[in-house]
C-alpha positions as CSV (number, residue, x, y, z in Angstrom):
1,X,-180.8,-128.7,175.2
2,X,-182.4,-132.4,176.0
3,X,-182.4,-134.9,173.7
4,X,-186.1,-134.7,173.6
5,X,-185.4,-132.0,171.8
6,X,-183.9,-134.3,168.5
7,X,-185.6,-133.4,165.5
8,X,-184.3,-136.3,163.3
9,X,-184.4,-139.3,165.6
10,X,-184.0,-140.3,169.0
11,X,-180.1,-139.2,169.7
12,X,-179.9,-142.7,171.3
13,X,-180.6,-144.3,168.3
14,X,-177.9,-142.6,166.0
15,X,-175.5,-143.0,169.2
16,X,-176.2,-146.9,168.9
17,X,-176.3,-147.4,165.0
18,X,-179.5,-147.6,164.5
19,X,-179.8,-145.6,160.9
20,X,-183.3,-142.8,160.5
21,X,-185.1,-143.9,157.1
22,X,-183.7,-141.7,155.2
23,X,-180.8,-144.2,154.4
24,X,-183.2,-146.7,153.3
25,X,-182.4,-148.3,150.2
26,X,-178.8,-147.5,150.2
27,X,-176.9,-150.2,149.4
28,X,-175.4,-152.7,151.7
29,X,-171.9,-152.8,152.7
30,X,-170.4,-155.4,150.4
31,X,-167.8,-157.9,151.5
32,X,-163.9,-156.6,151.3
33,X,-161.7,-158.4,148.9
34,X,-160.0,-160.8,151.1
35,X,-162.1,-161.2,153.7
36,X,-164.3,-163.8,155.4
37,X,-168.1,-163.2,155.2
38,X,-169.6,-160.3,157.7
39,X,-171.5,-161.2,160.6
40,X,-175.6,-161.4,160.1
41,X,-176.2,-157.4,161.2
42,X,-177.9,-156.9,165.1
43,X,-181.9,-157.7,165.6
44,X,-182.2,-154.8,167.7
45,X,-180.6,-151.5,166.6
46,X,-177.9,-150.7,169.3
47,X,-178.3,-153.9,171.2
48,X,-175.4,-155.9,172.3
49,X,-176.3,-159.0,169.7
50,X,-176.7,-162.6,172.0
51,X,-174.2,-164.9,171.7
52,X,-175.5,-168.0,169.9
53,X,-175.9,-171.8,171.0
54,X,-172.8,-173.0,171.6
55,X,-171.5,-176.2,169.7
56,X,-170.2,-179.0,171.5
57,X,-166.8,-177.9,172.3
58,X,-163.8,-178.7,174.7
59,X,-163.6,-176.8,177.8
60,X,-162.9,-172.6,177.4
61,X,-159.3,-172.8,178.8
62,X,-160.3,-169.7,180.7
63,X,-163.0,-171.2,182.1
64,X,-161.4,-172.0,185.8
65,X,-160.4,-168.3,185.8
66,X,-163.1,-166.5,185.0
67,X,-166.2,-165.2,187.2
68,X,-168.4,-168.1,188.8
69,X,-171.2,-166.8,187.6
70,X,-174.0,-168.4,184.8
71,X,-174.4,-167.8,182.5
72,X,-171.1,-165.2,182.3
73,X,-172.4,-162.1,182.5
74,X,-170.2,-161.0,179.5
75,X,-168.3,-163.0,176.9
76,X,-166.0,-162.2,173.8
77,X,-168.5,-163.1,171.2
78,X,-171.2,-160.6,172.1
79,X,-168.5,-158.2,170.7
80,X,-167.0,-160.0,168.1
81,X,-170.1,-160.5,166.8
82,X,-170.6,-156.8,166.5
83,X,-166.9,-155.8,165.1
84,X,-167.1,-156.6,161.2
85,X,-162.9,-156.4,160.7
86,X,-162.5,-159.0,163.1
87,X,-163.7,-161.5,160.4
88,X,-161.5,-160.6,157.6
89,X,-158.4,-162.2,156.5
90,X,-154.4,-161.3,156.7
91,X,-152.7,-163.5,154.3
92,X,-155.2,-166.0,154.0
93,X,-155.6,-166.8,158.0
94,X,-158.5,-164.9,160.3
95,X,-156.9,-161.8,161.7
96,X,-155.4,-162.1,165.0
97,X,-155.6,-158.4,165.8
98,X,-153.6,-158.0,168.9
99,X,-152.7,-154.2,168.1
100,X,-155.3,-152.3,170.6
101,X,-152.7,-150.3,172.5
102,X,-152.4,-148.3,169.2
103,X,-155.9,-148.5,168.3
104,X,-159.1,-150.6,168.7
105,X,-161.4,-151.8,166.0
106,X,-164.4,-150.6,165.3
107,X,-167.9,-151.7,165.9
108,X,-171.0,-151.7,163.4
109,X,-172.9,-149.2,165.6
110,X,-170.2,-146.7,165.0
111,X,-169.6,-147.5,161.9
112,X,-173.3,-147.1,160.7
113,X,-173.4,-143.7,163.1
114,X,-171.0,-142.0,161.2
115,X,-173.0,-143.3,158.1
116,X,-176.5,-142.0,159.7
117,X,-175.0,-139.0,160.3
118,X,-173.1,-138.5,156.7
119,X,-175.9,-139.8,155.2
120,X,-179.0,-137.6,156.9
121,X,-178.0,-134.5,159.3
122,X,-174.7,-133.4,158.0
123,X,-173.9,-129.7,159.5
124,X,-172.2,-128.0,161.1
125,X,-172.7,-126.5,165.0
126,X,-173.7,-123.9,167.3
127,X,-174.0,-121.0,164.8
128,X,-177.2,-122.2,162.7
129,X,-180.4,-121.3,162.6
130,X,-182.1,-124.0,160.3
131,X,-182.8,-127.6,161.2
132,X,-180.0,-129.5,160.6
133,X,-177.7,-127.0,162.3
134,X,-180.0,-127.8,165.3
135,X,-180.0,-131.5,165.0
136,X,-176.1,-131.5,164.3
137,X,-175.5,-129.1,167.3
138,X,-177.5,-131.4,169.9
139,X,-175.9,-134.2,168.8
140,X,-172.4,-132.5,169.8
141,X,-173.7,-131.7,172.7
142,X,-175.1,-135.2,173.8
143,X,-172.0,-136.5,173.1
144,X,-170.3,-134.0,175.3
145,X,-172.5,-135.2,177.9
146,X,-172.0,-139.0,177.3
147,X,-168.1,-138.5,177.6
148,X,-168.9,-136.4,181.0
149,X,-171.0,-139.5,182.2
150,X,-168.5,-141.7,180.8
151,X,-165.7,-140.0,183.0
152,X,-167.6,-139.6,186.4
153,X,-167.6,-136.2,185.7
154,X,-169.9,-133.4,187.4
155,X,-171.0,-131.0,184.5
156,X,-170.7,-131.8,181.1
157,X,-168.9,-128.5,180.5
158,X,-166.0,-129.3,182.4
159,X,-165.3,-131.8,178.9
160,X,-163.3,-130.2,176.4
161,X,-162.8,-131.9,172.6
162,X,-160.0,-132.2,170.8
163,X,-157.9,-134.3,168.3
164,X,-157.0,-137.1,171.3
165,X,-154.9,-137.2,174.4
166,X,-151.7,-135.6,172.2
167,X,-153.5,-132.7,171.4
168,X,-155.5,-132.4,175.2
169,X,-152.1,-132.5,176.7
170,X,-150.3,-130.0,174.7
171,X,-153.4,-128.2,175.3
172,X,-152.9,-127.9,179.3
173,X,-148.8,-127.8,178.6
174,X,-149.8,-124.5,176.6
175,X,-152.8,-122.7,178.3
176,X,-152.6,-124.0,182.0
177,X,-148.9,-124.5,182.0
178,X,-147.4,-121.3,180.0
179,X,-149.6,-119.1,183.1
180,X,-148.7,-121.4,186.3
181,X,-145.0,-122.6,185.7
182,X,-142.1,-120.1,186.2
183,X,-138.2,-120.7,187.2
184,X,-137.8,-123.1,189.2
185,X,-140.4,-124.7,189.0
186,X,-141.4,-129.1,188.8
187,X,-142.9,-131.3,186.6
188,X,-143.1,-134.9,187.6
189,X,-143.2,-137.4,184.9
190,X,-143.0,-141.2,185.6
191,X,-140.3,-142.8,183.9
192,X,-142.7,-145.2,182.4
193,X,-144.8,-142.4,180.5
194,X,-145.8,-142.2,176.7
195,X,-143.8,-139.8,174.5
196,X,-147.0,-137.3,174.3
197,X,-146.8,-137.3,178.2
198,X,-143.2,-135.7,178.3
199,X,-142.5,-133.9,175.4
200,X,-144.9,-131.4,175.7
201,X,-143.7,-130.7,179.4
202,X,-140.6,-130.3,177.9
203,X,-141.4,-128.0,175.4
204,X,-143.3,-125.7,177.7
205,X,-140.6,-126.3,180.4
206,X,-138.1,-124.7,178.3
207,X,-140.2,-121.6,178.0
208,X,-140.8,-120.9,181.6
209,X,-137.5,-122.2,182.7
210,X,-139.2,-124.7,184.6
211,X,-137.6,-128.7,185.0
212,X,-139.1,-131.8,184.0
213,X,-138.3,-134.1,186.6
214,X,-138.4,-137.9,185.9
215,X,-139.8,-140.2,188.4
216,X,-138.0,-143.6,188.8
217,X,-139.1,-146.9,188.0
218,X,-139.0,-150.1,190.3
219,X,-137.5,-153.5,188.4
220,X,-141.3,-154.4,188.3
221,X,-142.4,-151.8,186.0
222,X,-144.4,-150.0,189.1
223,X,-143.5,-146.5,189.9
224,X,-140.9,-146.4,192.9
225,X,-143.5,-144.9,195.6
226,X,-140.8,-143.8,197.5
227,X,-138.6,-142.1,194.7
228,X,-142.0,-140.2,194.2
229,X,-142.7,-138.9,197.5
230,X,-139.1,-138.1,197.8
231,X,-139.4,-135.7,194.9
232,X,-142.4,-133.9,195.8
233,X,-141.9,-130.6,196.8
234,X,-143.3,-126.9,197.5
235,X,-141.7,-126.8,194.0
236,X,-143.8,-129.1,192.3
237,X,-146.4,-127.7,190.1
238,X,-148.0,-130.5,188.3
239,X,-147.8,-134.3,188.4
240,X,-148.5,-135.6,185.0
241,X,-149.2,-139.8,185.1
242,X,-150.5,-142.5,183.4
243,X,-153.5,-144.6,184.2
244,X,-152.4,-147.1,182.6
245,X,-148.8,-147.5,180.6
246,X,-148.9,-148.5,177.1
247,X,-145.9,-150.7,177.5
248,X,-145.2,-152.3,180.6
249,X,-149.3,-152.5,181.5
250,X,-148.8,-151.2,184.8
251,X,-151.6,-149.4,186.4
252,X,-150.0,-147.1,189.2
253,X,-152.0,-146.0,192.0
254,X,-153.0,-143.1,190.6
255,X,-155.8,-141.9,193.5
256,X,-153.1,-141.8,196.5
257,X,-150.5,-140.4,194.5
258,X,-152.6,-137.8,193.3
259,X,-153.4,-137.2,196.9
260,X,-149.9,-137.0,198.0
261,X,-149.2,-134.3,194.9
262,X,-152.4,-132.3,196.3
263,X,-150.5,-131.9,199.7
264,X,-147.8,-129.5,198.1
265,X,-150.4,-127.8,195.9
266,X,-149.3,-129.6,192.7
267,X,-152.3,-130.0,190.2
268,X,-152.5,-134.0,188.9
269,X,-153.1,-134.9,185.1
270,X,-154.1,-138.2,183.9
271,X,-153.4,-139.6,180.4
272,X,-156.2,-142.0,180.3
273,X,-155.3,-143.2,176.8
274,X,-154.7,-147.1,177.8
275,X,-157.2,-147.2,180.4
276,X,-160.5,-146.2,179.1
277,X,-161.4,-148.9,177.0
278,X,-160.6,-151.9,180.0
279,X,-162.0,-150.4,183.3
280,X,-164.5,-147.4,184.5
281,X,-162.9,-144.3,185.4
282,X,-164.3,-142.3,187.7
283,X,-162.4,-138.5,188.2
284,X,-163.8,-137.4,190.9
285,X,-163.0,-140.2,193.0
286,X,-159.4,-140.3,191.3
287,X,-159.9,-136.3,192.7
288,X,-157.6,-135.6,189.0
289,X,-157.4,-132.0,188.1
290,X,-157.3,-133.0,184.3
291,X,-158.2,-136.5,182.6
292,X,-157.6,-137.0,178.8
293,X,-158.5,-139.5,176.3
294,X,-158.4,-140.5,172.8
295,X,-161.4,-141.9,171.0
296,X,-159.9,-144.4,168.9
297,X,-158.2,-146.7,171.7
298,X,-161.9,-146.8,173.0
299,X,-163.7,-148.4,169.7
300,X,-164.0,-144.9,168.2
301,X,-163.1,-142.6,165.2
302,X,-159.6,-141.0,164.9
303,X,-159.2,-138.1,165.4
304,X,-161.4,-137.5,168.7
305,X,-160.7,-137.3,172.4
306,X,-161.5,-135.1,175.4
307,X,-160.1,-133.1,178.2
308,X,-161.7,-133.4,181.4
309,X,-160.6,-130.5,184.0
310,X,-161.8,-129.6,187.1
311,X,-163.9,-126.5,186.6
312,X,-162.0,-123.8,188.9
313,X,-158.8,-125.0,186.8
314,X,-160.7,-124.9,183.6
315,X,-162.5,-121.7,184.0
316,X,-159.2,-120.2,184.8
317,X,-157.4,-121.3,181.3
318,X,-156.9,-119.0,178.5
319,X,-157.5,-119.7,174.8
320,X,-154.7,-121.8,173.7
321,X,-155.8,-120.9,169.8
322,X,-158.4,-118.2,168.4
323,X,-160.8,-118.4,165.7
324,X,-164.4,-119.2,165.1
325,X,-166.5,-120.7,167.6
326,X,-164.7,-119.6,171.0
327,X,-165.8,-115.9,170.5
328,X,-168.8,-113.4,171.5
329,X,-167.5,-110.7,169.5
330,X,-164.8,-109.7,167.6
331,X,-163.7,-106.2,166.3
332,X,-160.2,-104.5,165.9
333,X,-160.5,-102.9,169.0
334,X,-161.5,-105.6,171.3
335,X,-162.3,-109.2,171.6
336,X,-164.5,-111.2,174.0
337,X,-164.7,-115.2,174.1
338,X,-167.3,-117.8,174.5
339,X,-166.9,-119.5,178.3
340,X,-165.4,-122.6,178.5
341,X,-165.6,-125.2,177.4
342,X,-166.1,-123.4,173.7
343,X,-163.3,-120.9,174.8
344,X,-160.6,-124.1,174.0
345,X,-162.5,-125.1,171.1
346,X,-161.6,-123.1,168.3
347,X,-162.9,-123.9,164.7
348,X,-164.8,-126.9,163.4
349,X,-164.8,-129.2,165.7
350,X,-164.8,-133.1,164.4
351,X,-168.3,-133.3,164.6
352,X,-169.3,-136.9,163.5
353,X,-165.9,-137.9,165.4
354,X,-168.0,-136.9,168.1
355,X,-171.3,-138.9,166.9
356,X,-168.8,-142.0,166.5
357,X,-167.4,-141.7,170.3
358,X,-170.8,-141.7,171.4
359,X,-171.6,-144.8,169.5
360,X,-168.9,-146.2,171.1
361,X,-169.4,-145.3,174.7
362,X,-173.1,-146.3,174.1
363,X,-171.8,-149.8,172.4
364,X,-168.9,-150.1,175.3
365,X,-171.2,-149.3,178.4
366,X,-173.8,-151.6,177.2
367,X,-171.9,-154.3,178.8
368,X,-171.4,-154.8,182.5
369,X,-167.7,-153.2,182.5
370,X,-166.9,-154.8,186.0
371,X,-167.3,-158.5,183.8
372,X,-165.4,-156.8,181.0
373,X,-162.5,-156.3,183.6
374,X,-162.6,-159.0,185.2
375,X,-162.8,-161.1,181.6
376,X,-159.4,-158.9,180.3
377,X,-157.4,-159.9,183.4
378,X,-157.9,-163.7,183.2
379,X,-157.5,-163.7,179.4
380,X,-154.1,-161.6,180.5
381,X,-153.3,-164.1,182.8
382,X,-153.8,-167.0,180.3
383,X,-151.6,-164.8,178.2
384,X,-149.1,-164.5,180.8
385,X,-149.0,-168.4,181.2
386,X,-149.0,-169.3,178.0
387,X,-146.3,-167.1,176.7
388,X,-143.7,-168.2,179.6
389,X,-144.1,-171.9,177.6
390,X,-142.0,-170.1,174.7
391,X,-138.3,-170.5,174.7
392,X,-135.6,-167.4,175.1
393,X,-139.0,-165.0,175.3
394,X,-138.9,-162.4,178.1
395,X,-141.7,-160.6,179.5
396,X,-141.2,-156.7,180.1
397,X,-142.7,-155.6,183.5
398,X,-144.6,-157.9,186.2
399,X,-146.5,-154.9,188.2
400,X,-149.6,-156.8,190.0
401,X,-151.9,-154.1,188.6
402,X,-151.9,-154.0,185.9
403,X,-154.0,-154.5,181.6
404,X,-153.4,-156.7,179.0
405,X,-150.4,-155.4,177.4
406,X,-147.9,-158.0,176.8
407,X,-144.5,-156.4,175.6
408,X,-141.7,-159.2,175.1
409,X,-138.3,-160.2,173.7
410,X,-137.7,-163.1,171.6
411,X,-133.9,-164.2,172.1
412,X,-132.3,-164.4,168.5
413,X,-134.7,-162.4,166.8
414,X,-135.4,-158.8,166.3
415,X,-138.7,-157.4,167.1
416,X,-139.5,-156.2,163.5
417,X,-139.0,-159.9,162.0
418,X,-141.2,-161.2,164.8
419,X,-144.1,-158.9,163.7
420,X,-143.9,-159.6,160.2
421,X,-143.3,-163.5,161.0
422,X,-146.6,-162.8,163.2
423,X,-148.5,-161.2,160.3
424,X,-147.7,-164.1,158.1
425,X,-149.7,-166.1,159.9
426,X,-152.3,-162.9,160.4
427,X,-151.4,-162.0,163.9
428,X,-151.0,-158.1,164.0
429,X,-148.5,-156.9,167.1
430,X,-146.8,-153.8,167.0
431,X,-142.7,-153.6,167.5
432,X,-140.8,-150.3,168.1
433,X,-140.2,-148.1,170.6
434,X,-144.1,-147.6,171.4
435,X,-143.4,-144.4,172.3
436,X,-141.9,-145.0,175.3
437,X,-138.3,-144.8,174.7
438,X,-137.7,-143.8,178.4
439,X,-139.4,-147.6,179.8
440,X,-137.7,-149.6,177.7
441,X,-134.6,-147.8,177.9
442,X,-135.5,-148.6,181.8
443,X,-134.7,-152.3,180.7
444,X,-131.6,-151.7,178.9
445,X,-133.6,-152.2,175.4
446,X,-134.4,-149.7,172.1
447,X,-137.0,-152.0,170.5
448,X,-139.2,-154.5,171.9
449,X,-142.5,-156.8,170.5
450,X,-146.4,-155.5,171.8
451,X,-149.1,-157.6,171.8
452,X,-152.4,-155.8,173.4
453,X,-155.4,-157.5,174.5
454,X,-159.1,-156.2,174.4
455,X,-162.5,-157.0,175.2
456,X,-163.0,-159.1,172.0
457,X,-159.7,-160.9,172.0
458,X,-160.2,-164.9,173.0
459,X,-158.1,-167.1,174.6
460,X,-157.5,-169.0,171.2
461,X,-156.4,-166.2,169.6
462,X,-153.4,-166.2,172.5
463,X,-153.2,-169.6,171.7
464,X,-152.2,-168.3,167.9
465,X,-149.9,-166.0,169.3
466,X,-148.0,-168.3,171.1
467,X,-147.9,-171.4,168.4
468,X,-146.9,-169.0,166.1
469,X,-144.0,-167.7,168.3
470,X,-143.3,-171.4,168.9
471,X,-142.7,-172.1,165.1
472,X,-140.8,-169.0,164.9
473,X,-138.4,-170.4,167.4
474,X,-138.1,-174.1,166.2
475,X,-137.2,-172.6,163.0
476,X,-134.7,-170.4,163.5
């Protein structure tokens, strides 16, 4: 189906917020308790909204490392301007939210797509014959189609939904991996990998008696190229890597060592989770056998993601769970399924998660994503800078590729009393373990401070960080 073929609205319109007249005369949203005043809404449904004249102002500190060109091609405030919970407050101060690596905030556009959606062509898919089940069903589909665009990929049916890059890799670990791993058998997993990224191996490892071998780290944070190639072997099955590590930043070279694994045979998955949302991803380029995402590191719902696979390896994947949707027939005698990618789809999908991510790709790829990049690592450089002015504080990983994620130490205090010092003064960072027990174990540590950086973060909000962190140290 086109999206011609829309009964209720253009599907480019509820993809970019834009709300069919039905909702008219709804109420507004009304302002949070606690919060600063909401933004004037868009002129143009599903328009990036133009940044306005800028006061008289000292210099943007950024300003010497930032593209040449004027006017920039893209700036923080065409975003801002867009996401309403950026102008709330925490504790009486304008939220500083520097939490992205766990999720992002929301734009309008999605917000009011889920709303449009709720609100006028709630249904659900693929097994109705009136209008709405139609209209509810194409607008799945577009949105599988958007995400295949998104990703570079070749055919929309090579994208698989699910929950988010957890549940696409336990997918693989449990359909692809249960029929192609045996005794024997290797996993490579970089030391620097999320939780979601190894356990799974793990758990399927166990079944098939196959090993989970770790790939070491450099003092950097960049994946020992050497130590990899060393362990890549007629025995290696599957290479599963990062695009981008949630806690040291680091961007490996994903397309030559993807390469190198394809020499011995060994299929190549991606966990695209960090990366998404801060440069364009192209798979087949990459040449990845599987890519996955999650929806809400990339402006999205919860509760959405997608599995890209190649479509010899997908068509050759069994049901990992049965139910509604993935079938042709059922009887107690014999069973036939759907084709992929239905066939790993069982159930309900989360259909207006689906009408949110494609909101947000629409709302993300309105931009030029090159001058989003290229914005994220000078603000990550001024980050870097700044940051190095703050007494006893050590920065975790110094990889040359690498995304704004800033995980530190702060001599003399403990990571959780630096993010609730932080959130006094309405800075939101995460501390922990981020999942990644293994990279920061790689630094002798158990617990260290995050602060992630996105599109609509601004060099003054770094600023925050650091003044705050300052304080923190001259008072004890």
């Amino acid at each position: 189906m086109t999206t011609a073929d829309v009964g209720w609205g253009d599907v480019r319109d509820l993809g970019t917020g834009a709300l069919p007249e039905a909702t008219a005369g709804l109420p507004e949203a009304t302002q949070l308790p606690g919060t600063a005043p909401l933004p004037d809404p868009a002129p143009l449904p599903g328009t990036a909204r133009m940044p306005q004249p800028a006061p008289s102002t000292p210099a943007d500190p950024l300003a010497a490392t930032l593209p040449s060109t004027e006017p920039p091609s893209f700036s923080p405030e065409l975003a801002r301007l867009d996401v309403p919970i950026l102008h709330r407050l925490v504790n009486g101060r304008p939220l500083v939210w520097l939490d992205n690596g766990a999720t992002t905030q929301k734009p309008r556009q999605v917000i009011e797509a889920l709303a449009g959606f709720y609100g006028t062509a709630n249904s659900n898919i693929h097994r109705g014959a009136h209008t709405m089940a139609r209209e509810a069903t194409e607008m799945y589909e577009a949105g599988r189609a958007a995400v295949a665009r998104f990703l570079g990929a070749g055919s929309a049916d090579s994208i698989v939904f699910v929950r988010g890059t957890t549940e696409a890799i336990n997918l693989v670990a449990q359909s692809w991996g249960r029929a192609n791993l045996g005794p024997g058998d290797d996993v490579l997993v970089p030391v620097l990998e999320h939780h979601s990224n190894i356990v799974p191996w793990q758990l399927v490892a166990k079944e098939t008696r196959a090993r989970v071998v770790p790939v070491p780290l450099r003092p950097d944070g960049q994946i020992d190229l050497d130590g990899y190639a060393d362990l890549l072997s007629m025995r290696t099955r599957l290479v599963a890597l990062s695009h981008a590590s949630n806690v040291l930043g680091t961007v490996p070279p994903v397309r030559e060592m993807t390469a190198l694994a394809h020499r011995y045979g060994a299929k190549v998955l991606v966990d695209g989770a960090q990366a998404v949302a801060h440069f364009p991803v192209d798979v087949q380029d990459l040449d990845a056998d599987f890519y996955v995402f999650s929806g809400h590191k990339l402006f999205a719902p919860t509760g959405i993601g997608a599995l890209y696979a190649k479509p010899d390896v997908l068509g050759g994947m069994a049901p990992w769970q049965g139910g509604g949707n993935m079938i042709e027939s059922v009887d107690f005698a014999r069973t036939t399924f759907a084709p992929v990618p239905h066939l790993l789809e069982a159930g309900t999908g989360h259909i207006s998660g689906v009408v949110g991510l494609l909101a947000a790709l629409n709302w993300l790829t309105a931009f030029d994503r090159n001058a989003v990049a290229a914005y994220e690592t000078a603000l990550m450089t001024h980050a870097q800078q700044a940051l190095a002015t703050v007494p006893g504080l050590t920065l975790l990983g110094s990889a040359p590729d690498r995304i704004g994620v800033l995980t530190f130490t702060l001599a003399g205090h403990d990571p959780a009393e630096i993010a609730d010092r932080l959130d006094q003064d309405g800075i939101a960072v995460r501390a922990g373990h981020h999942c990644a027990q293994p990279a920061l174990a790689h630094y002798g540590l158990t617990s260290a401070t995050r602060a992630s950086l996105a599109l609509y973060n601004t060099p003054e909000e770094v600023d925050a960080l650091v003044a705050s962190l300052l304080g923190m140290q001259q008072s004890g």
